[in-house]
Structure formats: C-alpha cells, structure tokens
N, C-alpha and C positions, 0 to 999 in steps of 0.2 A: 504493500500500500504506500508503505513514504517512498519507494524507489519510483513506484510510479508519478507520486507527486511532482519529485526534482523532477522528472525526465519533460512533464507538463510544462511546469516551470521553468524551464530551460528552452520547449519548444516557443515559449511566451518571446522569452526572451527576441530570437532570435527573430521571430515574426515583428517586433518593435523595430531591432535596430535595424533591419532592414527598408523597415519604413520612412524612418528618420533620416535617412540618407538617401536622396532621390538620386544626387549623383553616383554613386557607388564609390566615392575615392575620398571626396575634403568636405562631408559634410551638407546641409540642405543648401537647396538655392535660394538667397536672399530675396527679397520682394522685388519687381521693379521699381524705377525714380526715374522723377523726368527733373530736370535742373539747364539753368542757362542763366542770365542776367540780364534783365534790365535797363536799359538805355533810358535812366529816368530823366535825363534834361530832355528826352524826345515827347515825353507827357507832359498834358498841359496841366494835370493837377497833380500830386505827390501820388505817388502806387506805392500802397502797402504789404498787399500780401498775393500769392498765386493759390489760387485756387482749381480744384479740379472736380466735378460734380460728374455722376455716372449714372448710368440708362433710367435709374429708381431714385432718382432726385437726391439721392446723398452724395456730400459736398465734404471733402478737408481739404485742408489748406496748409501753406507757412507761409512766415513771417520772409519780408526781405531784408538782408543783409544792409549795410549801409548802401557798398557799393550796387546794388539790386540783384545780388545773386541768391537765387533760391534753388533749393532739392525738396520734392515731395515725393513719397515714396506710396507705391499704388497697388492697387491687388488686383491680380490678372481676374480674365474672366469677362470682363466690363468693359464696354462703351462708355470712354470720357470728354467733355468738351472742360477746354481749359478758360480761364479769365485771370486778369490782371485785377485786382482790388484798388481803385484809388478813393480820394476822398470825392470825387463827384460818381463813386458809382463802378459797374464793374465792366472792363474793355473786353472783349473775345479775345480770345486767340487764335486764329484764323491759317489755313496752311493751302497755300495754294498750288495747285499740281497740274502735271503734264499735260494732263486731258483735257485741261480748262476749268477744270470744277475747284472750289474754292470751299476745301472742305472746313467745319465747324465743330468736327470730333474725330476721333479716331479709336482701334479696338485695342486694348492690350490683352494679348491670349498667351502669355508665357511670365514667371516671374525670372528675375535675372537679366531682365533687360535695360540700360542705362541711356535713355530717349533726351540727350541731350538738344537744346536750342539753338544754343548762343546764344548771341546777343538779340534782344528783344526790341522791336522798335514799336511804337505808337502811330498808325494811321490816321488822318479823319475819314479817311474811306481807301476804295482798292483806286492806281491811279488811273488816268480817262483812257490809256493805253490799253492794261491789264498790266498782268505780271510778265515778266520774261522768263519763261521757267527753263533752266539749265539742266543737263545731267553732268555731272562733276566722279571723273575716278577715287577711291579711295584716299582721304590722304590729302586730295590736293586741293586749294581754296581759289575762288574765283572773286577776292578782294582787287581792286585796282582800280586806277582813273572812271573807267567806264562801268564802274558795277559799285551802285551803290547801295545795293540792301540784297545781295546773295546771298542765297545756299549751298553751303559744300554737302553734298549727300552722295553715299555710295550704295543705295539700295538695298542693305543691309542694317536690322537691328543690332545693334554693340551690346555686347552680355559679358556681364560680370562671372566670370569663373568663380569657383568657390576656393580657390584660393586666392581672390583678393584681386588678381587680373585681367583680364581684360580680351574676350573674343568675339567673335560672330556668330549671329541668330540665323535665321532665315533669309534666302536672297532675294530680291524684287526681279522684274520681269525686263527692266530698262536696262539699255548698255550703258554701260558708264561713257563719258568723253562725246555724248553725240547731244547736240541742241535739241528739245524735246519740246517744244512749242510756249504757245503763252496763255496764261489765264486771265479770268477777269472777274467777273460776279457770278460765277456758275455756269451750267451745262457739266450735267455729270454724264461720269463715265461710265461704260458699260456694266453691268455689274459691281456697280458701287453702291454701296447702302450708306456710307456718312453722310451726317445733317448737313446740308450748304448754309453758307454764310450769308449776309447781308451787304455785298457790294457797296451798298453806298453808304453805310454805318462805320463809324468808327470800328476800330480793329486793331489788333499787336499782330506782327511778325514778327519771327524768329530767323535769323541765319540760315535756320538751318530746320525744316520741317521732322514733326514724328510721323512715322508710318503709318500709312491709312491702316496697318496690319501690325502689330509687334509679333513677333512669334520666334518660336527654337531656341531660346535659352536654356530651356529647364528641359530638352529630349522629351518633347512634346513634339510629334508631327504635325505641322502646318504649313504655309509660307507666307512670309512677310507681304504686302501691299509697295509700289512705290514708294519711295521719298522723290523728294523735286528738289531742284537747285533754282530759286527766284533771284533774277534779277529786274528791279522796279523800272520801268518805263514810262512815259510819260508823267503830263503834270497831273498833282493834285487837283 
C-alpha cells in the first residue's frame, strides 16, 4: 500500500514538472510585452500612460517613463487595440499596412513574444497622401533625409527565449527589401478581420508596426500576419 502510494506520488510529480516547463530546457515562457516610447513633444497634451484593452473590454495599462518609454506585458489568446492616455483623452494606436488597411488592433496568439514600436508619434489624422508602407530586411532601418516616420519591420515576431535572449516567432508572407504599396484610411485586406481605424481622427504611430498576427514563440503552430514599414507622405 505505501509503495504504491510513493510510486503515485512520484507519477504526480512528474506529470507537474512537465507541465511547468512548456519549453523543455530553461523553464516557462514569459508573457508577451509590447514597449516603445513616446515622442511626447509630438503630443499636443502630456500622454500619461499606454494602455491596451482586449476583445471583452478589459483594459491594463503603464505608466510612462519620463523619457515616454513604456513595456506592458499581455496575455496571449486576445485581440488588442492599443491607446496613448493623455490629459485631453485617449489617442489610438493605429498600424498601417501593405494592403492599404489601416488597422486598429491586432491578435496576440503566442506568449514570448517582445512587439516592440519604437518611437511613437502623435497624428491629427492619416496624411492626405496615405502612408508609404515599406518592406525593410531584418536588421536594417529606413531612417534618412527622405523618410520621416518609418518602419523597420522584418515580418517576423521577436520572442524572448527563456533564457533571457532573444529569437524569432513566426514568418509573414512579404519579402523583405521590396516596396509594398501605401495606405490610407482603410480598404482591408483579404482575409483580415482587424478593427480599421479612423483616417481622419487623431492617431499615434509607431516606427515600427505589431503584427496583424503575433504567433510561434511558445511552439504553438500558427503564422504571424505582416508587419509594414511606413513611410509618411504627404501633408497633414
């Protein structure tokens, strides 16, 4: 009877730590975070905090930093749309893509994934052009004379390893290094289900858009959605 017990006990055991370790080598995978900063002299009132609200109307947030850098850390599974908190109220976050659609959320389906922005800018609306959306290689940035609010994006979600490093999720469908057209205030893309944005409404851009799709961090089968590389074209 008590040999049986231990042996019980021991099956427990093992049944646990196997669970506790999704990866099989360093440990669980962390949550996802989305983080970037802020480009608060681009707002016209003070931005306090980032917030991120999912499909079932719950909302957490952080605080910004001085310089406007913030990390929120998110739980897969969920459709999020992001905002900027300031003292007049709260901006969208807006991410505009290949297709022309000018999404207003996006899905996070994997934890482990590290949905970096950059820098954040403040619109009064998309400009009377559209956006100049780029595809950008790995790696390399499309800052210079003529590209004033791009995105380096390499069609891939960035996942945190569990030990502490730093790899790739899932791949998008775009080639890297080739011009992928320009957006504006909507016209979605085939088989997209993200919320469209408000064209002529105030909005934040980021550097550097998150994937209409996060996915493959945590050895979950799926694949990532696009990112875009925007570059702003005409006037406001």
């Amino acid at each position: 009877m008590r040999s049986a017990l231990i042996s019980s006990v021991a099956l427990l055991a093992v049944v646990a730590g196997g669970c506790a370790s999704r990866t099989g080598t360093g440990g669980p995978v962390p949550q996802s975070a989305v983080s970037g900063t802020a480009a608060l002299s681009s707002f016209p009132s003070p931005a306090r905090s980032l917030s991120a609200t999912d499909e079932t109307g719950r909302t957490s947030s952080a605080a910004l930093a001085a310089d406007g850098g913030f990390s929120l850390a998110l739980a897969k599974g969920h459709t999020y749309k992001l905002s900027l908190k300031t003292d007049h109220g709260a901006v969208p976050l807006v991410f505009p893509r290949q297709t022309g659609r000018l999404d207003a959320s996006f899905v996070l389906g994997t934890d482990g994934a590290r949905i970096a922005l950059g820098a954040v800018h403040y619109l009064p609306g998309a400009p009377k052009g559209g956006f100049h959306v780029l595809v950008a290689a790995h790696g390399s940035t499309q800052q210079g004379s003529n590209c004033t609010d791009c995105v380096n994006d390499d069609q891939q979600t960035s996942c945190e390893d569990n030990g502490g490093g730093e790899g790739k999720g899932s791949e998008g469908e775009s080639a890297p290094g080739t011009e992928s057209g320009s957006a504006s205030s909507g016209g979605g893309g085939a088989g997209d289900n993200a919320e469209q944005a408000d064209g002529s409404a105030e909005m934040a851009v980021g550097d550097q858009n998150a994937p209409d799709q996060a996915t493959g961090c945590d050895n979950q089968d799926g694949q990532q959605g696009g990112n875009d590389n925007v570059e702003q074209t005409g006037e406001h």
